[in-house]
C-alpha positions as MATLAB code, in Angstrom:
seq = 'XXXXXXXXXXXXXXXXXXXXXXXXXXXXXXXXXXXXXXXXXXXXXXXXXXXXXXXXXXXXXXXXXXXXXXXXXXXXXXXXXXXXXXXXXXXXXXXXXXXXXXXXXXXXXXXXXXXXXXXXXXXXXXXXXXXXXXXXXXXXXXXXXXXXXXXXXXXXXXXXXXXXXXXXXXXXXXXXXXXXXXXXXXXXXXXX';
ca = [
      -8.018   20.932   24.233;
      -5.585   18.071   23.156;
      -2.011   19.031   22.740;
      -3.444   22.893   22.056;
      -6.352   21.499   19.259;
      -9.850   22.007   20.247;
     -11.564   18.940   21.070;
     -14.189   19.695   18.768;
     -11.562   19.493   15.754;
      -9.448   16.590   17.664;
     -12.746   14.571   17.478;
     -13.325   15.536   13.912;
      -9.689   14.429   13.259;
     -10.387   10.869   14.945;
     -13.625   10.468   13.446;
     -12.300   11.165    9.772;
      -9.296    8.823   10.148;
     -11.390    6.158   11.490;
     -13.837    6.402    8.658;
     -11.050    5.878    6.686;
      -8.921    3.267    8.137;
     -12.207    0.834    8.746;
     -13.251    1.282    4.971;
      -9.578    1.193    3.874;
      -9.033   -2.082    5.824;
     -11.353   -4.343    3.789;
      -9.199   -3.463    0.465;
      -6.053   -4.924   -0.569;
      -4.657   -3.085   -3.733;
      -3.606   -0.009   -4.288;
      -6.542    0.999   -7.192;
      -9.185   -0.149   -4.673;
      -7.662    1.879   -1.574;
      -7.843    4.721   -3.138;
     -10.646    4.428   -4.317;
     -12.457    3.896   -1.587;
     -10.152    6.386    0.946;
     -11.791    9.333   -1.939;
     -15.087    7.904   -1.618;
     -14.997    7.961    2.156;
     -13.782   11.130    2.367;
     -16.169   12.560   -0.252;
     -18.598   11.536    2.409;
     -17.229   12.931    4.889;
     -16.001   16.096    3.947;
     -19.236   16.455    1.812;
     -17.602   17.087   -1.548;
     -18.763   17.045   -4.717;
     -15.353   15.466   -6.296;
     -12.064   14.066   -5.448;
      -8.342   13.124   -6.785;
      -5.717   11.752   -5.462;
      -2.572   12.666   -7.796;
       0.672   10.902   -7.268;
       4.295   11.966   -8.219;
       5.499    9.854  -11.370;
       8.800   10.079  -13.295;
      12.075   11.933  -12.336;
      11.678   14.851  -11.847;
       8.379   14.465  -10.204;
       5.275   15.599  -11.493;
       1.776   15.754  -10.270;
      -0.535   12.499  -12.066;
      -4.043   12.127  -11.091;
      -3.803    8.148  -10.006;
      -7.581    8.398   -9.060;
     -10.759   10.235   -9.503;
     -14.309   10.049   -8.611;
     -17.072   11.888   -8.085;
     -20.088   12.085   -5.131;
     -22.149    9.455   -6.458;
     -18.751    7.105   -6.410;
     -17.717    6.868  -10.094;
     -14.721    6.517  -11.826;
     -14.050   10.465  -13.440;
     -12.423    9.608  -16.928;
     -10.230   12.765  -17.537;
      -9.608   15.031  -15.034;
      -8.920   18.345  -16.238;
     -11.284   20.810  -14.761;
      -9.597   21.300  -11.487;
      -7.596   24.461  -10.114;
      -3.766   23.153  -11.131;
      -2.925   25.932   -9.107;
      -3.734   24.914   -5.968;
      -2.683   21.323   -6.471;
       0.920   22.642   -7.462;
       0.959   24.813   -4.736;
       0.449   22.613   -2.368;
       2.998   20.108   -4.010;
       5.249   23.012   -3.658;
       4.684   23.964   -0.055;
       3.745   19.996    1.541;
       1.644   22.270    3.416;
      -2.863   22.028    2.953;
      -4.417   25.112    1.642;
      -8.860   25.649    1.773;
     -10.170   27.819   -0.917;
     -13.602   29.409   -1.278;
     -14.678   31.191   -4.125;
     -17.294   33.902   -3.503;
     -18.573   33.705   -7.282;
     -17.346   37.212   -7.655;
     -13.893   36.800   -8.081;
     -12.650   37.294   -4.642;
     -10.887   34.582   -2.621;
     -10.024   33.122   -5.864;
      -6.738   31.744   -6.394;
      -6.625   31.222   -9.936;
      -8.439   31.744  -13.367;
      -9.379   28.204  -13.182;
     -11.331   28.493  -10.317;
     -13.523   31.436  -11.801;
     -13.794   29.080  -15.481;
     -14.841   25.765  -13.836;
     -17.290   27.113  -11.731;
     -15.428   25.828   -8.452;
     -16.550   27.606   -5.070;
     -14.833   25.398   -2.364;
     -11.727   23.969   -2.976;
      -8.929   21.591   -0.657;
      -5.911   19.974   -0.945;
      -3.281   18.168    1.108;
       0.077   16.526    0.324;
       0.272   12.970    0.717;
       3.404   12.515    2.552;
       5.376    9.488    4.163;
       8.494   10.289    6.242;
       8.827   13.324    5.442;
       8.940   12.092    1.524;
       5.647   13.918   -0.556;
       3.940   10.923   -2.623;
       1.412   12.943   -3.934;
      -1.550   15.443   -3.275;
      -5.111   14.668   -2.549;
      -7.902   17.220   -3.906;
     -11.077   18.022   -3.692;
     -14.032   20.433   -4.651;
     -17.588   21.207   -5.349;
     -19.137   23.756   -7.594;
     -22.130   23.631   -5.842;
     -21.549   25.704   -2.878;
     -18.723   28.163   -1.361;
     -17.834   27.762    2.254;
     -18.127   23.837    2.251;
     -14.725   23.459    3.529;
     -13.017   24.642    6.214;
      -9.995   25.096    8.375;
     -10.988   21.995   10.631;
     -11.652   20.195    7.776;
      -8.014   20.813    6.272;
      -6.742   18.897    9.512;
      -8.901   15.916    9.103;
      -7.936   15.621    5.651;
      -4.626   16.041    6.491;
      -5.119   13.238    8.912;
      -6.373   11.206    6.794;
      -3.719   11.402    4.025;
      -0.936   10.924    6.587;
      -2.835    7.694    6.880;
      -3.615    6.506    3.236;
       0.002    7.501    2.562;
       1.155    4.471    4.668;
      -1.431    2.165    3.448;
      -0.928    3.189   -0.052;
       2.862    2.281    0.431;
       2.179   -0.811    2.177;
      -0.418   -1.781   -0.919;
       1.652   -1.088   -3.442;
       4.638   -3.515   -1.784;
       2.334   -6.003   -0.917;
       1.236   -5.966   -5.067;
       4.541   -5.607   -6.261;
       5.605   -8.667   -3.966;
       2.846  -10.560   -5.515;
       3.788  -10.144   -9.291;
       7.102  -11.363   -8.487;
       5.897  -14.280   -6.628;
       3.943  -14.575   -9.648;
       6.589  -14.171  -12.009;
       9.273  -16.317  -10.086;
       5.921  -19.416  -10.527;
       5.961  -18.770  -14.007;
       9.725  -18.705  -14.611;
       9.793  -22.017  -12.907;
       7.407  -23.152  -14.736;
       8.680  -22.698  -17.766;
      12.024  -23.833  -16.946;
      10.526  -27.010  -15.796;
       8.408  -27.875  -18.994;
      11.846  -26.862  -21.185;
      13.607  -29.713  -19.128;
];
């Protein structure tokens, strides 16, 4: 064990966050990191769909920022999800796995039982102790897909896109007022 984790799950952990940081590394804004970090850990986690939702507006609510699916598209809208579980877990900041035994049972909302969802995850995207957003995923294909293990290595890796996503989104906001500071100068120098 590592710091009372099995080392089967501590290597899982490692594994995921590696997957992600290597694939995250070759991207530079924040639409591209994420979607590649869902793509990755679609892969990874074998789901059949993923969103990452961030918090918008004051107060805060839930905005799906990206989606895509297994084969690595773009999901227009995003609506066929459990909301339940994604508030839930932008209530608690804590990551909740949910498996649907087709009959009803295990089943944490009506959603789940409409949309034909049988395993379900979600983690908060958090940075200092300050919740960004909440990653989600899901298949309707099979129940059981997810489990307890892989809640920590998704938490993993959304401690980690968290920072990157941050550090993207300065790095592009730094660059449109670069950008805008050229063109004001610009302009100020044709007027004169």
């Amino acid at each position: 064990t590592h710091e009372g984790i099995p080392c089967s799950v501590f290597r899982h952990r490692l594994a995921a966050l590696e997957q992600v940081s290597f694939a995250a590394s070759r991207v530079g804004n924040p639409d591209d990191l994420a979607r590649t970090t869902l793509d990755e850990t679609i892969k990874m986690l074998h789901a059949e769909r993923a969103v990452l939702f961030l918090l918008e507006g004051d107060p805060g609510r839930l905005v799906p920022f990206a989606a895509r699916d297994a084969a690595g598209n773009d999901l227009g809208e995003f609506s066929d999800y459990s909301t339940t579980l994604v508030d839930r877990v932008c209530q608690s900041q804590e990551a909740a796995v949910i498996t649907s035994a087709g009959d009803g049972t295990e089943v944490d909302s009506g959603s789940v039982v409409i949309h034909g969802l049988r395993s379900i995850m979600a983690a908060p995207l958090q940075l200092d102790g300050r919740l960004l957003g909440v990653v989600y995923l899901d298949s309707r294909i099979a129940k059981g897909i997810f489990t307890t293990e892989d809640v920590g290595a998704l938490t993993a890796v959304t401690n980690y896109v968290a920072g990157a996503l941050e550090t993207a989104r300065a790095t592009q906001l730094e660059v449109e007022v670069d950008n805008a500071n050229t063109w004001a100068t610009f302009a100020v120098e044709e007027v004169w």
